[in-house]
N, C-alpha and C positions, 0 to 999 in steps of 0.2 A: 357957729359950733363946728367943731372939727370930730369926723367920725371913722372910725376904722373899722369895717365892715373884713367879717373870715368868713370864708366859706369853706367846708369842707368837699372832700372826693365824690362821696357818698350824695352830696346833696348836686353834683354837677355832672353826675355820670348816671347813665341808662342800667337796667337791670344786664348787661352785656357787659360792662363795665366801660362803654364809652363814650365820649363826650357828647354830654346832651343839650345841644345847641338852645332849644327851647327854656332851658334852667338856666342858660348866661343870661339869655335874652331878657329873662323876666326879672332879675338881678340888675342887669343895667337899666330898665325899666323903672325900677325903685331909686337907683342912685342918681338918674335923669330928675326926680322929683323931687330929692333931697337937694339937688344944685340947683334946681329949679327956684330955692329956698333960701339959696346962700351958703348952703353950709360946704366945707369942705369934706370931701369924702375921698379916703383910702381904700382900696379893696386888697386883702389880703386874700391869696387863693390858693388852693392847692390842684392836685390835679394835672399837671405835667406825667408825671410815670402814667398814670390812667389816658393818657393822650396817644403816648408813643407806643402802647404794648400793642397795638392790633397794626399798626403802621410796622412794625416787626416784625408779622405774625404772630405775636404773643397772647394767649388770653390769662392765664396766672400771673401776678405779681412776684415776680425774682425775692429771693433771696439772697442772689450774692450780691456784696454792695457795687463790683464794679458795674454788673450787667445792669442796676438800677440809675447810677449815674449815664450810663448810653442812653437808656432808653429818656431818662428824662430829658439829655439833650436833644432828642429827637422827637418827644412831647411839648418842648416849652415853646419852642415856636407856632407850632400851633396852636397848640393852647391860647396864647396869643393871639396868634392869627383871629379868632374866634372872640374875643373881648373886644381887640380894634372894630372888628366888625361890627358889632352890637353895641357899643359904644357908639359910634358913629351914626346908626340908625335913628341914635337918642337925639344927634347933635352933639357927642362928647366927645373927647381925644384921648384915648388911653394912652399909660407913659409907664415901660416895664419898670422895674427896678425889682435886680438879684440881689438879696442880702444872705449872709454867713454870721455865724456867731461871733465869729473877731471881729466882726463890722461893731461889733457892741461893745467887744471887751477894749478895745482900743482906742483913745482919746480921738488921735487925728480920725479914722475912718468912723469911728462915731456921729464926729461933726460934720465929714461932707456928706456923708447919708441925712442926717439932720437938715443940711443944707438944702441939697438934692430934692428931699419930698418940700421942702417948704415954698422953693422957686416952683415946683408943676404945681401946688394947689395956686400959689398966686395967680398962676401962669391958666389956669382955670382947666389944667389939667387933673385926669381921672391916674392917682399914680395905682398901678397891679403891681402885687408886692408879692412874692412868692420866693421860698428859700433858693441857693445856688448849688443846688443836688448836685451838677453834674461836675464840679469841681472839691464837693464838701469832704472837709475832711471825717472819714467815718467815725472819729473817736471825739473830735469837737463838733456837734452838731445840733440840729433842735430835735428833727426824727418824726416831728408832728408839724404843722402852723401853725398852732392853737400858741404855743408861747413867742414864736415870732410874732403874731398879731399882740398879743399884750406887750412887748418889748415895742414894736413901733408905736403901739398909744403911747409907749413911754417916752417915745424917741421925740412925735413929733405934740408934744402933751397936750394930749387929745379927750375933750371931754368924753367919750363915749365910746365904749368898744360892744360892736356887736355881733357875738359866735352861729351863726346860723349851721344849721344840724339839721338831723332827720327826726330829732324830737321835740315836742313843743316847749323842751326846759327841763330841770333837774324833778325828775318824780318819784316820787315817797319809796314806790319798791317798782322792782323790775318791768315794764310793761310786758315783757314776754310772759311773764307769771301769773300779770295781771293787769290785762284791758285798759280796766277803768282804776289805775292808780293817778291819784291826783297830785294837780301840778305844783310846785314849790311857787311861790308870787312874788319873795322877797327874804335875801339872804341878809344880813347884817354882817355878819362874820361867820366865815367859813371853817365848821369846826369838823371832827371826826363824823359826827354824826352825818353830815354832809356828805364827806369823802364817801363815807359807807355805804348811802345810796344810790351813790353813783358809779360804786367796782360795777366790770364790767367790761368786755373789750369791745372796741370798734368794728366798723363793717369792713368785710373782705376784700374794702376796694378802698378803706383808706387806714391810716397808721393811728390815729384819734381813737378818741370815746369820749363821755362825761368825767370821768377822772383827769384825762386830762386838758381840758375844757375850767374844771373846775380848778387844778393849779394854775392854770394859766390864766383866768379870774380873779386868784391871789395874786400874782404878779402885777395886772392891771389896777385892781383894788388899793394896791401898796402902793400905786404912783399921781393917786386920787384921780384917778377913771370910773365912774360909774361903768357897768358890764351888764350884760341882757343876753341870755342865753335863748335863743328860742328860734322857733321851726323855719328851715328857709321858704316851705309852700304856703305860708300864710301870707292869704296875701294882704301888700302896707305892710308889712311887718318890721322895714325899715323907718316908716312913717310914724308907728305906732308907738316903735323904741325912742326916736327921737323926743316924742311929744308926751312919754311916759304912759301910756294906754293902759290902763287896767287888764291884765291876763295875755299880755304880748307875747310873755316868757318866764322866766325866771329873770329877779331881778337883783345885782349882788351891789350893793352897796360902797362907795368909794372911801378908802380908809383915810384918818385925818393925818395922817404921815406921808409925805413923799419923798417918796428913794429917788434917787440917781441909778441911772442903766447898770452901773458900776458893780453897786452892792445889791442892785436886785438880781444881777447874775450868783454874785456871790450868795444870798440868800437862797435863791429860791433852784438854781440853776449845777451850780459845781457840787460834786457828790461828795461828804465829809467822808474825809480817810481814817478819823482819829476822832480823840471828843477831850478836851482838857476840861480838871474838875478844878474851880476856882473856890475861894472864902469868900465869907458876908463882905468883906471889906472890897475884894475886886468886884464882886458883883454890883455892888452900890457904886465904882467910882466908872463902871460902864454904861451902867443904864443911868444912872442921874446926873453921873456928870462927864459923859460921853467924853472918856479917856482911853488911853490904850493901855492893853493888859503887859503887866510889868511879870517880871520870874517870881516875888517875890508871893502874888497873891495867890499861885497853881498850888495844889496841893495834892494834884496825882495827873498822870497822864494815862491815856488806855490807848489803844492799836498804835499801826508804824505810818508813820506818814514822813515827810522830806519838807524842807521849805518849800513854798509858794504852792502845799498842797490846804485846800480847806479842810476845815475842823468845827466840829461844834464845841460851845464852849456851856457848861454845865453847874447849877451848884451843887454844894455837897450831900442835896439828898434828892441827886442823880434830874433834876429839871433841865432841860436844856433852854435856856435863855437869847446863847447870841451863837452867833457862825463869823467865822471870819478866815482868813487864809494868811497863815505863819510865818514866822521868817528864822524858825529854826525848824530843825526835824524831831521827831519825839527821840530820838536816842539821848542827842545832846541836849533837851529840855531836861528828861527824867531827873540828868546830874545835877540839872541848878534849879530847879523850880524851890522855892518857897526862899533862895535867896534874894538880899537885897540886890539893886542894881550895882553900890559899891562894891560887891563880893564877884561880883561876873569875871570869866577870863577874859582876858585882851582878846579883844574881836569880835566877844559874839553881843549880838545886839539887843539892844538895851530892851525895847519891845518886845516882844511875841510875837503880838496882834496888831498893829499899827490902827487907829482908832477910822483912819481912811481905809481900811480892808476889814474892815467891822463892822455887823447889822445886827442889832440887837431884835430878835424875833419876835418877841413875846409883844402881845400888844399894850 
């Protein structure tokens, strides 16, 4: 079994906000026992900026984006530093690896990162996966780990991803509100109702929450990953996910669809600029018979968006269905939507929505 373990800031740093050696420790601890098993384990971590601020004299987390990239490049080594170490103590070998969003969006750097994690598992390596803050571009980014760790389960397709946090799993209503709110055991599909319980922002020391925990659950879910949301201080709690333990965490269900890195960026990841509203006829020739949307089937266009921006794609009693990213702009759409493709001017293309930059969302 191949497992992709997140940890977040929150669960690896001290009430001070700095790194709490004893919380690696116990962490490698558990992954020493899952290889101990056979299985292949990734650790996904965050926690670099929480490394460098006191190495700076910093105790607040910046704001502005360049001062956060310095600091992370002066966190992630140590940070490091601290994994190899404890790693080691196990009998393991840690193996860094920096990934970026275009690592996903782009075929060739897709596959040597693919490659990458797959030689350190053979290689009986521990690969630490952590974003490339100190280079990232502020406007293409993940901004949490929680969807970089469901993107590498997707990367390296990996039965199991498992979110550890400061809470034991998705619970019914606020714990600050209330104590003894009880824990979620088992999600099938992640609906509103869902999301609702878990608004809510993350701890002062890292960029997360359950919100986003819980889309990046979808993400994983959509690449048939089983996902296990639950507490990093319980202890086994990696033991317990693997072997499915009754009350581990919350536990989300792996959808019977799997996407490619591609369209689950596309899906779940690029913000719709626009929404095109389509007829029964395009609606049926996308989702049954996974085509690409032609001019002919659009029957209104809403916002401004430009080619190669995504859209959601809607029918006409306003349901959003599919997302995909265009290869006209809505100005020049508005003019021709509901014609055929013989009616088009010379040049613009026959497509919309090319059926390879199309994810039909609805389950």
């Amino acid at each position: 079994m191949i497992v992709v373990v997140k940890i977040g800031t929150s669960s690896i740093t001290d009430a001070a906000g700095e790194i709490n050696v004893t919380a690696i420790d116990r962490l490698c601890a558990e992954v020493a026992a899952l290889r101990s098993q056979h299985h292949g384990v990734i650790v996904v971590t965050s926690g670099a900026i929480a490394a460098g601020l006191p190495v700076l004299g910093r105790v607040t987390r910046p704001s502005d984006p360049a001062v956060l990239q310095a600091v992370s490049a002066v966190g992630q080594s140590r940070l490091m530093r601290v994994y190899d170490d404890k790693l080691a103590g196990h009998g393991l070998v840690g193996g860094q690896v920096l990934l970026a969003p275009l690592d996903f969006m782009h075929r060739d750097t897709y596959v040597q990162a693919q490659t990458t994690l797959a030689k350190l598992l053979a290689f009986g390596v521990v690969p630490v996966v952590n974003e490339n803050d100190a280079v990232a571009d502020d406007e293409i980014r993940f901004g949490d780990n929680d969807m970089l760790a469901a993107l590498v389960a997707n990367l390296v397709s990996a039965d199991l991803l498992v979110m550890l946090t400061d809470a034991p799993g998705l619970l019914r209503v606020n714990p600050k509100r209330d104590p003894d709110a009880s824990l979620i055991h088992e999600i099938e599909l992640i609906d509103q109702e869902h999301e609702r319980m878990a608004r809510g922002r993350g701890t002062d020391r890292g960029s997360g929450g359950m919100v986003s925990k819980l889309f990046a659950a979808k993400i994983a879910t959509w690449s048939g990953v089983r996902v296990v949301i639950a507490a990093a201080s319980r202890p086994g709690v990696l033991a317990d996910a693997v072997s499915g333990t009754a009350g581990v965490g919350t536990v989300i269900r792996p959808h019977d669809r799997r996407l490619p890195a591609r369209k689950l960026w596309i899906a779940f990841a690029l913000p719709a600029a626009g929404t095109i509203v389509v007829d029964d006829g395009a609606r049926h020739a996308l989702e049954e018979r996974q085509r690409s949307l032609l001019p002919a089937g659009i029957v209104d266009v809403t916002g401004k968006f430009d080619a190669d921006n995504a859209v959601e794609i809607s029918d006409t009693q306003g349901r959003v269905f599919a997302k995909g990213v265009v290869r006209v702009g809505s100005h020049e759409l508005r003019a021709v939507a509901g014609r055929r493709t013989a009616d088009l001017p010379e040049g613009m293309p026959h497509e919309v929505v090319h059926r390879d930059d199309l994810v039909v969302t609805l389950p």
